[in-house]
C-alpha positions as CSV (number, residue, x, y, z in Angstrom):
1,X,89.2,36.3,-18.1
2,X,91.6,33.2,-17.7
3,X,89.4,30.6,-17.6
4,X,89.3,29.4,-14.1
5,X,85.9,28.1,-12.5
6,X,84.5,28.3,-9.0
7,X,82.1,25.8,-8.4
8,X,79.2,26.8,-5.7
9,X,78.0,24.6,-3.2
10,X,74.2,25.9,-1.1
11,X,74.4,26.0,2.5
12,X,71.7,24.2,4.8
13,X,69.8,27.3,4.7
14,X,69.9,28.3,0.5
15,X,66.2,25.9,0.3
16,X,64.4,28.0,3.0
17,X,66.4,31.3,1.7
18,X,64.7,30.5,-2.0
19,X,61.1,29.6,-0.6
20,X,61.2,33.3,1.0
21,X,62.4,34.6,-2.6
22,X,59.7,32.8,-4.5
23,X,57.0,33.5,-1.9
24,X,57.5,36.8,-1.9
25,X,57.7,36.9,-5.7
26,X,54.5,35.2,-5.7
27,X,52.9,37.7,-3.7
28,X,54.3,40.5,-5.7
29,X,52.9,39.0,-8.8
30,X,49.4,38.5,-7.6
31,X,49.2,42.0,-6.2
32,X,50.6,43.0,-9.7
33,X,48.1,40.9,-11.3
34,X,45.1,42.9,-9.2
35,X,45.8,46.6,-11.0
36,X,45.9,44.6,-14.2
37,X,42.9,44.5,-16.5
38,X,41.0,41.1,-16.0
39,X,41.6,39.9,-19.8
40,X,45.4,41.0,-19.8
41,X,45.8,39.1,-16.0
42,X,44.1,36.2,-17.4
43,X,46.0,36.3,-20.5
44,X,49.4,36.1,-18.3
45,X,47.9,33.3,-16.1
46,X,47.4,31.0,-19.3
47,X,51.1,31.9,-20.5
48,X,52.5,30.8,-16.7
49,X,52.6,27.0,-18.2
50,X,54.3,27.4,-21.0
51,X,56.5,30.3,-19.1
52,X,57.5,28.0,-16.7
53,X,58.8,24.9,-19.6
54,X,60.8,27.9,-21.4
55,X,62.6,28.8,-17.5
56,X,63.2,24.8,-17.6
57,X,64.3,24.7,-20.6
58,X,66.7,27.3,-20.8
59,X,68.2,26.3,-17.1
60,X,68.6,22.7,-18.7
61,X,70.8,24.2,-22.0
62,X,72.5,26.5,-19.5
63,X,71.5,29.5,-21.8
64,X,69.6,31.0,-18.6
């Protein structure tokens, strides 16, 4: 590699492009969560919190 950088920029459409992704991820999970055993999906839904700080985290420190 020599070090040069592209920088990206969304297009008008990337917000309503992301809601599809994470919609659809959302519905995936939940239909995941359904052939799971009750204690192990509940177990999963308690962890989603602290889940979601480690994502923010890790975005934020670039390490993602």
């Amino acid at each position: 590699m020599d070090g040069r950088v592209a920088r990206l920029y969304p297009t008008s459409k990337a917000p309503a492009a992301r809601g599809r992704r994470e919609e659809a991820w959302g519905d995936s999970t939940i239909d995941a969560l359904d052939h799971l055993e009750p204690a192990d999906a509940e177990a999963l839904l308690a962890a989603s919190g602290v889940l979601r700080r480690l994502a923010d985290h890790l975005a934020q420190t670039g390490r993602f």
